[in-house]
N, C-alpha and C positions, 0 to 999 in steps of 0.2 A: 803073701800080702796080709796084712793085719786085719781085720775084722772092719766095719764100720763103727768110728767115734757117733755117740750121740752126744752133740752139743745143747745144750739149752744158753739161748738170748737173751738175757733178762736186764731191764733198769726202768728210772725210772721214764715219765713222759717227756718229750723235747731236750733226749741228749744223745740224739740222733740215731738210735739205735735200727730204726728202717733201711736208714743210710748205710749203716755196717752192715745187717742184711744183706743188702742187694749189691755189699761190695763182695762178701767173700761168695754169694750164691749165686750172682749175674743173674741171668733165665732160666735157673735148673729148678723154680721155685712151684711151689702145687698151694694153692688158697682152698679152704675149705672152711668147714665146723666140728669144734670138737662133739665128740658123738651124746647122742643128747642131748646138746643144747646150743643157743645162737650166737656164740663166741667166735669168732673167726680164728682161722688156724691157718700159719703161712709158715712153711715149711720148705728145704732146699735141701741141696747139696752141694758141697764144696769138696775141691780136690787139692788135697792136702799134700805136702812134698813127701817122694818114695815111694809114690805110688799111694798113699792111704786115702780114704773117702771118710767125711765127715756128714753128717745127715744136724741141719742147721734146723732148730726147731726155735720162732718167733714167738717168745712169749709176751702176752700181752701187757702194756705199760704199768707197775705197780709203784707205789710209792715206799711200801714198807710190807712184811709178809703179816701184817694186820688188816686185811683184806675188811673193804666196806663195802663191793661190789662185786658181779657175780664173778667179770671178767677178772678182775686179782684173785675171786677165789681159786681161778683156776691152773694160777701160778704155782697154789698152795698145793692142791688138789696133786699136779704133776711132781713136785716136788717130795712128799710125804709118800706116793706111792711109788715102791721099788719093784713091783712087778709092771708097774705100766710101761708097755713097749718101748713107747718115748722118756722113759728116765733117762736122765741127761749120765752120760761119765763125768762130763765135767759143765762146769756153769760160767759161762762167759757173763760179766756184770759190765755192760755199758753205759759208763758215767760220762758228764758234760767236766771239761777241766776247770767251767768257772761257780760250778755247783758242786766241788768234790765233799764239802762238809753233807749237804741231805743226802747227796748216792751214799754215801757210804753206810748209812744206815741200813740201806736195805746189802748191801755185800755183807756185812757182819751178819745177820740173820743169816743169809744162804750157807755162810761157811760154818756159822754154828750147827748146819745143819748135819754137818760133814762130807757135803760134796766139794770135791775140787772144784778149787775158784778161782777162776783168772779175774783181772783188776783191767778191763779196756778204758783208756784215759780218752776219751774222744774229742776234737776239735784242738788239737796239738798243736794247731797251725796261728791258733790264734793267744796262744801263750804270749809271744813276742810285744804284739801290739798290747797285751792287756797286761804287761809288764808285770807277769807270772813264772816265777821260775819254783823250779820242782824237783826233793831229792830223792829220782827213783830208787835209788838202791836203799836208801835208809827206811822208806817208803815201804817197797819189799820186807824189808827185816821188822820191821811192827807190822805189818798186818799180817806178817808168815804166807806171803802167797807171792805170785809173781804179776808185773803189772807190765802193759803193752802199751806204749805212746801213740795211739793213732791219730789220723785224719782222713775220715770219710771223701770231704773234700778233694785234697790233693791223693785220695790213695797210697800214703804216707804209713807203714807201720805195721800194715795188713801180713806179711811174709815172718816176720816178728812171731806175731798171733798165732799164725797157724803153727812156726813151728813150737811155741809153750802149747796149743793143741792137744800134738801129738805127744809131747811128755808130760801129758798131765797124771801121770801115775805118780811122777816123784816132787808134786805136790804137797805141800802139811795141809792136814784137814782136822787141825786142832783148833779148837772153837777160841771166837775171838773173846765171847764174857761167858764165863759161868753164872749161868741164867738163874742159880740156886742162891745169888746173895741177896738177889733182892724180897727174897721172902723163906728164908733159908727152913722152917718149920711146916711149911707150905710144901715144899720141894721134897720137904722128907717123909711125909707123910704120902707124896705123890710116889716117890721110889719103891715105901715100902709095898703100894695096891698095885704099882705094875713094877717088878721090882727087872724082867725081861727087857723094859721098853726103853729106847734113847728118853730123856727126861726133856730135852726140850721141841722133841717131836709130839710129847704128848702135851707140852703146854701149848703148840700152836693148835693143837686139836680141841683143844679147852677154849681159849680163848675166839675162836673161832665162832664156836656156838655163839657166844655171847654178841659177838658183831653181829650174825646173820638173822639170828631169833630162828624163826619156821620155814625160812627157805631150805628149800628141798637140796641135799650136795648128800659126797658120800661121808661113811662114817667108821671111826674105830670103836670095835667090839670094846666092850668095857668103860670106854669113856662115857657115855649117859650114866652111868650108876655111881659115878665120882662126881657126886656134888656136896662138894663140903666148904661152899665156898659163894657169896652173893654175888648176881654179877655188878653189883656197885663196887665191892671189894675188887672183882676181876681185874674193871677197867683200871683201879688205880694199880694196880702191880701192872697190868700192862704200859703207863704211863711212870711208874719207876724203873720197868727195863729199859722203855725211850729213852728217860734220863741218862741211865748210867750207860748206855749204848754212845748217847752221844758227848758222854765226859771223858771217853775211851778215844772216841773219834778227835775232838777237841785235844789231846795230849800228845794224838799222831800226826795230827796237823799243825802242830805247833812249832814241831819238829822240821817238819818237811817239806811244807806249804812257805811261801810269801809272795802279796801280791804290791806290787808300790804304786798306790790307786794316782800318786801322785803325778806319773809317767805316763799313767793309760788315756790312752787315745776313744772317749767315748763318745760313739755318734746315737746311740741307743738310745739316751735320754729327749734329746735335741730332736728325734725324728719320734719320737710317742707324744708329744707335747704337740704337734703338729696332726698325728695322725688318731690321736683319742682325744682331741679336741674336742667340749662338749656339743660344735655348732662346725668347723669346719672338718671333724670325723664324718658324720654323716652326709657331711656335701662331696670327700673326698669317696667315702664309698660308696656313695650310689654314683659318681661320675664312673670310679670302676668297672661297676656293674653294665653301666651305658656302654663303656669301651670292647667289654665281654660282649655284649649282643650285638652288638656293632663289627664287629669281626666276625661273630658267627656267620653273618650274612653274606656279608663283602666277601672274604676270604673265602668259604664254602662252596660260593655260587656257583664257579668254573668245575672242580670236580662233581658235584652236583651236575650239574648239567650234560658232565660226561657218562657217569653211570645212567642215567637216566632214558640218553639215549640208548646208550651200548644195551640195558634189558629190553627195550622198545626194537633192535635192531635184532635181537637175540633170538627175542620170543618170535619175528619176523621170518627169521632163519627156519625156526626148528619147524615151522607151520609149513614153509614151502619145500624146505628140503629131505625130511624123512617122511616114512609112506603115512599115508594118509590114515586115519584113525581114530577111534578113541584115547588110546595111549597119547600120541602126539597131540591132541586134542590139551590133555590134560598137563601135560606137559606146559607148553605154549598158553595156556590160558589159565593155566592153573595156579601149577607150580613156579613157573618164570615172572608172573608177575606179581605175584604175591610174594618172593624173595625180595624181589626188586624196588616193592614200596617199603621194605627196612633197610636192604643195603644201602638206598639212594641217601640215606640220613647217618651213615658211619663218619661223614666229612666233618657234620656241625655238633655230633656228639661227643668224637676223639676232641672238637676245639674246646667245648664246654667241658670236660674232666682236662683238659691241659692247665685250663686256665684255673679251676679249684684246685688243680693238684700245685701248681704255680705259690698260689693264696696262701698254701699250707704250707709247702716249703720253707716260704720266708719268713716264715713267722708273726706274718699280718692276718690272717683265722684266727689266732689268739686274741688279737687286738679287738677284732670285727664281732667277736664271744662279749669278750668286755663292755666293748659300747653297747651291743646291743642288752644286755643286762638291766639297762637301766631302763630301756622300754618293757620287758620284760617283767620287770615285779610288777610293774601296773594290773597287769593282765593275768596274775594269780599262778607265774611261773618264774625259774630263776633262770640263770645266763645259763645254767647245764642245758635246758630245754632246747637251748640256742643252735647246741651241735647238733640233734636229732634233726632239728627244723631246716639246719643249714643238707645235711645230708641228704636230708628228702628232696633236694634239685637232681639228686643222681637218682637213688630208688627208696621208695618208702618203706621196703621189706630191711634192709640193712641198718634205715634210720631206726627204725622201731626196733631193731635188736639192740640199739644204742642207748634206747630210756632206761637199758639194766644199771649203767651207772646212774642215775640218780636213786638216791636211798628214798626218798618220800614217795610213798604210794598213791597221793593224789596229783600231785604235780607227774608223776611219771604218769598216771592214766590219760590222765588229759592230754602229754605231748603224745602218747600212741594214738587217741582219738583226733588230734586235729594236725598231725602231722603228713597225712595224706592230701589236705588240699594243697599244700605245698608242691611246685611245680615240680614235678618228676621229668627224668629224659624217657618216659613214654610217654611222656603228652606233648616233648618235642616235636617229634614227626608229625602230630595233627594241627598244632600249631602253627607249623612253617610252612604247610600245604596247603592251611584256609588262610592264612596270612600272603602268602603269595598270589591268590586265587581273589582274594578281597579288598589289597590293599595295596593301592598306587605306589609306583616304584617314584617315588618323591624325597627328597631331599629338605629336610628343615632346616634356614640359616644356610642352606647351599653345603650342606656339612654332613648333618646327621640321617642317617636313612629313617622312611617313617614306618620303616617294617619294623626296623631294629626296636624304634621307641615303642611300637605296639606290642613283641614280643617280652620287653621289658616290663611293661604294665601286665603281661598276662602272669610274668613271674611275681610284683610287685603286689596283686592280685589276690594270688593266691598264700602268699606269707601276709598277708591282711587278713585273708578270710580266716584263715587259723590262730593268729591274735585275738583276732573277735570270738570264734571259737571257744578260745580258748578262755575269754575274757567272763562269756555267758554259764560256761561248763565249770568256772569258779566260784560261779552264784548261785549255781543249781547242787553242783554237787556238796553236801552237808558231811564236808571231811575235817576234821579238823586236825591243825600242821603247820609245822615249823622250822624251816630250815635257813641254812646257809649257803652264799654262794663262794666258793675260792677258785679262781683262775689261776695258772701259771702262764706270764709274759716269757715265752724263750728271745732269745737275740735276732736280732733280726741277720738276714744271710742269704748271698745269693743261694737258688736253687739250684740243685744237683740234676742238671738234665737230665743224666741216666736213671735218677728215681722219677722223674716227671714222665718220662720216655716207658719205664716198666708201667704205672703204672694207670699212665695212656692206652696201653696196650692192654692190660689186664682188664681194666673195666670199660674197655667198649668194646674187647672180643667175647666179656661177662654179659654184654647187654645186648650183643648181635648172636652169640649161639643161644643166651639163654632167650629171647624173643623168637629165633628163627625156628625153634622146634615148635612151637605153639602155632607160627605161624603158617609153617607148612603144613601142620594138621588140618588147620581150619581152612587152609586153601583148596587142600584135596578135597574137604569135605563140602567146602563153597561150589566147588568147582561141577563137583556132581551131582547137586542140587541144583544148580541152575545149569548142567545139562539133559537134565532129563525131567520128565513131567507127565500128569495125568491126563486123559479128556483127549481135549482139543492142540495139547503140544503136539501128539504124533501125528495129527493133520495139519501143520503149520503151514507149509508148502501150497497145499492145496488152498487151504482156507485163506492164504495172501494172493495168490493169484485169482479164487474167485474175485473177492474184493478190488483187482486192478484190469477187470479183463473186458472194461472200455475206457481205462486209461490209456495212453501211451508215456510209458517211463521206463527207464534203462534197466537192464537184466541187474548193474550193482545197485540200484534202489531196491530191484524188489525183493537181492539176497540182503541187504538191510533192515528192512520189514521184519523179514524172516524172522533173521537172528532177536531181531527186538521185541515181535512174536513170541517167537518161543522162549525167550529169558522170560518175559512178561507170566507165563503162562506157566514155568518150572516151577518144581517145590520150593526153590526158595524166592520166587515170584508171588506165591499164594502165602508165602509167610510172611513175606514184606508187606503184601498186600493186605493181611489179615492185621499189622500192628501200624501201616498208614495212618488211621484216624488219632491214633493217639500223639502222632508225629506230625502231623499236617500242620497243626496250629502253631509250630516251632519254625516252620519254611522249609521241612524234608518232605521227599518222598519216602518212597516204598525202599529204593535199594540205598537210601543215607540210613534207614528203619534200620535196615540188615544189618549194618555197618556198626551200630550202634549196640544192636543186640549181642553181636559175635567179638565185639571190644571188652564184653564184661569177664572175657579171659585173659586181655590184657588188651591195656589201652591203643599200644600203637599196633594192631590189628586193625583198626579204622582202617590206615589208608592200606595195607593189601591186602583185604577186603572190598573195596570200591575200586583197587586195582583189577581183582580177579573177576568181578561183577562188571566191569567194563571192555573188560581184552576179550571175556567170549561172545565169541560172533564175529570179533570186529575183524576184520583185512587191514585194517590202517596200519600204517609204521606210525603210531603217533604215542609220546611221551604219557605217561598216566593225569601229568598234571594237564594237560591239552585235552585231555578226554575226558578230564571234569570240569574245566572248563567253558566243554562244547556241549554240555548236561544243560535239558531246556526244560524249566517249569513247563507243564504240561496244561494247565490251567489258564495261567497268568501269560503263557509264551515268551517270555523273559529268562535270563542266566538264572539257573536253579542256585548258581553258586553268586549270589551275591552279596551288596554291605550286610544287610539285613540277617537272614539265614547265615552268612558267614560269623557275623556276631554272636550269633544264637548258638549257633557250633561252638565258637572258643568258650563262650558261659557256659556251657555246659559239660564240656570238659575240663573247666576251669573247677567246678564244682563237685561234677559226680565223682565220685568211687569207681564203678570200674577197675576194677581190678582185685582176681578171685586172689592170688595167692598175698596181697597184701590182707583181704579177712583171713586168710589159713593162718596167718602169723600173729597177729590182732589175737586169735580167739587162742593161739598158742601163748604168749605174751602173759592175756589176762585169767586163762585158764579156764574161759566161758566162753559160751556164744551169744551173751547175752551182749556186751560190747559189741563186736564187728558186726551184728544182725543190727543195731541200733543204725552203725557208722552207715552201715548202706543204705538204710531206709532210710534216714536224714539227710546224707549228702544225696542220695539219687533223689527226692522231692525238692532239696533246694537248687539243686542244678537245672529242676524241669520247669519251676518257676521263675529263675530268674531268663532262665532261655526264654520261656514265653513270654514273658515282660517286654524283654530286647526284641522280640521281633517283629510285637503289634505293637508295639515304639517307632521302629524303623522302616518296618515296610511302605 
């Protein structure tokens, strides 16, 4: 058997190159970070015919190897370095068939590199309609490489691919421009100082610097001491290789290309007219968005309501049927419910990444970038800002690894500082459990649920709050800066379930194990905190029976008592009880206190935390959410979970921070602690006052 192919994936954005991905790697796929930094890294395997293995490495979307971003530079970075594990043998270039003039820009760079370069022609399928025809073979012979007709879509072309793969040895890896005419005195004076070095490997390492200034990446020995050259001079040889790159391109396309616009069938223009409309765009997307929260609910409720039970029946089990003890104790009251307030929210979080993953597919996210752009300069950010901000509905730690593509250093500081109030899926789960617990299962117009419109205002909310944020942090901060925005519209296109499907599964089994390890921690550690205690816990027994012994009331009232005795009177009864006053005037007790303390390791720790603060003691089969429910102001004797207090909850989760490894990333980001120490103190005071506001409003 032959060794493992290392492929590298490369092209530019929106020419489906995810898609080719996940055709030739299905599930064999592993997501990470390249090491040392917050580039995402999606990597697979593919089984190639005769038996060979290919190892498919996802490189991030670039537009040209003249990287302005961290994440192209790391295009650069894999490419220049031959001892890196993952140097490709050969370099798969994923083009769109109705953008072949700008891909081809970046395929001429790679093969001037001298790696073998396959030419993937992607969206094959739609050649016909767009009355595009194409002379591969001629095609072939000017670019000196071999090219594969695909279709992601129909799975068309992929068998092709693999096997030009496997003989990419006999390959030409003879450079498409000799990079020496556009400054030929330049180049030879570059030959003579490294006269060892490929010549136009050391010009991407030149020019390199120049794009990045002082960001930190790796470096070749000898190039800092080779400055013979301003970078104003740089950039314009950089912009005469452009040129003559694409006077090369333009002579091959000339040849081999013709589109007869006269024939093509376009629905693209007809449907942006409609859908970036400067007034029925944003009527058409927020009705979207209504639709998205509106199925969250409806749809979810049934499964939802199955898990819910089934851990309520679960923890029921394990309490009567194995021996009695601490272990099963912990078990049953610990660890079962405390899984069971994150598992019970897999239903409405898998629908919330279905439906962004949906968004994205079809090529309306680019649209929704666009429109929103123009609310966006108001507010002292560009449309880039827009993807970070749209991100943070899934997690704020990935968005903020996302501000690397914008080049302005004050616009990117501001979207990592106010990209957190933006509603995250860990403030799903607290949302949909005081939304449910607060807010009448009612119907507006006989139509709309009024959960769904309150869940939409919480998300509606919180990309408000970080406008204004953002709006204030424009005024205050004294940066001065100038940019531009450029979008790319791709076509619009059904979605490829099977990429909706991967990537349904990838990030909410990303947000259920990376949640569940924190949360089992803090369960176990909830859990033996409020079973054991100082003083007067180890007389619980005693001291409830004094207290009832000229009552008459049943033996299950007075193990009731007990259990609510002794949580009351646990370490983490006395710690509740120690940060009550601060809490009190917001409409919680002592164990919402706990709940809120032990959330600032991540948000959707709330609810199994008040899971696991509820199940011990308790003998009931009853759901988590019935058992906060049946929580009675102790004071007032009224539902502790009411409008009032429920309100004050969502504001305040609406608000706070809460969440340590979103600061870990924050002070990685800006390379201080002086940011994320600000982020918390600010967002946790405004979240405490606007909760208290709401509550001595509503009470």
């Amino acid at each position: 058997m032959a060794k493992q192919i290392n492929v590298a994936l490369i092209g530019n954005p929106n020419t489906g190159k995810t898609s080719v991905f996940n055709r030739l790697t299905g599930l064999n796929q592993q997501v990470g970070n390249y090491p040392g930094i917050t580039v995402e890294k999606k990597q697979g395997i593919c089984k190639l015919p005769r038996g060979v293995k290919a190892h498919i490495l996802d490189l991030p979307g670039t537009y040209s190897l003249n990287a302005s971003s961290l994440d192209e530079n790391v295009v650069i970075e894999l490419l220049l370095n031959k001892n890196d594990k993952d140097f490709p043998d050969v370099a798969v270039v994923v083009t769109d068939v109705e953008n072949l003039k700008r891909n081809l820009l970046l395929f001429t760079q790679i093969k001037d590199l001298g790696i073998p370069t396959i030419l993937a022609i992607n969206m094959a399928d739609r050649m016909k309609r767009k009355a595009i025809s194409l002379d591969v073979e001629q095609l072939e012979q000017r670019l000196e490489t071999k090219v594969a007709l695909i279709s992601s879509r129909k799975n068309d072309g992929f068998e092709n691919l693999k096997e030009l793969i496997i003989a990419h040895k006999t390959l030409s890896t003879k450079p498409s421009l000799n990079a020496s005419v556009i400054a030929p005195e330049y180049f030879d004076r570059l030959r003579k100082a490294f006269p060892n070095q490929d010549l136009y490997k050391l010009w991407l390492v030149i020019t390199q610097d120049v794009n990045f200034g002082k960001l930190d990446r790796k470096e070749m020995k000898g190039v800092a001491s080779f400055q013979t050259e301003s970078t104003s001079n740089l950039k314009r040889l950089q912009q005469k290789e452009t040129i003559a790159r694409y006077q090369f391109i333009n002579g091959v396309l000339k040849e081999t290309l013709t589109i007869d616009t006269a024939n093509a069938k376009d629905l693209r223009s007809r449907l942006d007219r409609v859908l970036m409309h400067k007034i029925w765009g944003y009527v058409i997307f927020f009705a979207i968005l209504l639709l998205i929260f509106q199925a969250i609910f409806d749809w979810s409720s049934y499964p939802m309501d199955f898990i819910d039970s089934s851990f309520a029946s679960f923890s029921e089990w394990t309490k009567n049927n194995l021996p009695a003890g601490d272990f099963t104790n912990l078990i049953s009251e610990g660890i079962i419910p405390g899984l069971g307030g994150i598992v019970i929210f897999i239903p409405q979080i898998a629908f919330l990444f279905f439906f962004i993953s949906i968004l994205e597919e079809s090529g309306y996210m680019s649209r929704v970038v666009f429109l929103m752009d123009r609310v966006m300069r108001r507010f002292g950010l560009s449309g880039k800002s827009v993807v970070p901000l749209i991100a943070g509905t899934a997690c704020a730690i990935p968005a903020i690894m996302a501000t690397r593509n914008i080049e302005n250093w004050k616009e990117r500081l501001i979207t990592i500082l106010v990209t957190p109030f933006t509603t995250c899926s860990a403030r799903l789960p607290v949302y949909l459990i005081i939304i449910a617990l607060v807010i009448p299962e009612q119907k507006v117009l006989g139509i709309i649920s009024l959960q769904a419109l309150t869940l939409m205002f919480m998300y509606l909310l919180g990309f408000g709050a970080a406008i204004f944020s953002a709006w204030a942090l424009d005024k205050v901060l004294k940066i001065r800066s100038k940019t531009f925005f450029v979008v790319e519209m791709p076509n619009y296109k059904l979605p490829l379930f099977k990429n909706v499907g991967i990537t349904v599964l990838e990030k909410t089994k990303s947000f259920v194990f990376g949640a569940g390890k924190i949360i089992l921690a803090i369960s176990i550690i909830l859990w033996v905190l409020a079973s054991y205690g100082p003083g007067d816990f180890n007389k619980a027994s005693e001291i409830v029976q004094q207290q009832n012994i000229s009552t008459n009331i049943s033996e299950e009232e007075i193990e009731t008592q007990i259990a609510s005795f002794k949580l009351e009177n646990s370490y983490i009864g006395h710690v509740g009880k120690f940060i009550e006053p601060a809490v009190r005037p917001l409409g919680y007790d002592w164990k919402i206190g706990i709940a809120l303390v032990s959330s600032f390791a991540a948000r959707e720790v709330f609810v199994g935390t008040l899971a696991t603060i509820y199940s011990v003691g308790s003998d009931e089969e009853e759901t988590i959410k019935n058992r906060m429910a049946a929580e009675v102001n102790p004071i007032l004797g009224t539902p502790l979970f009411n409008f009032a207090s429920g309100v004050s909850l969502l504001l305040f989760y609406a608000f706070a921070m809460q969440c340590m490894s979103t600061l870990a990333i924050v002070k990685r980001e800006t390379n201080s602690w002086k940011w994320p120490m600000w982020q918390l103190v600010v967002m946790t005071v405004i979240a405490y006052v606007v909760a208290l506001g709401a509550y001595q409003w509503l009470k």
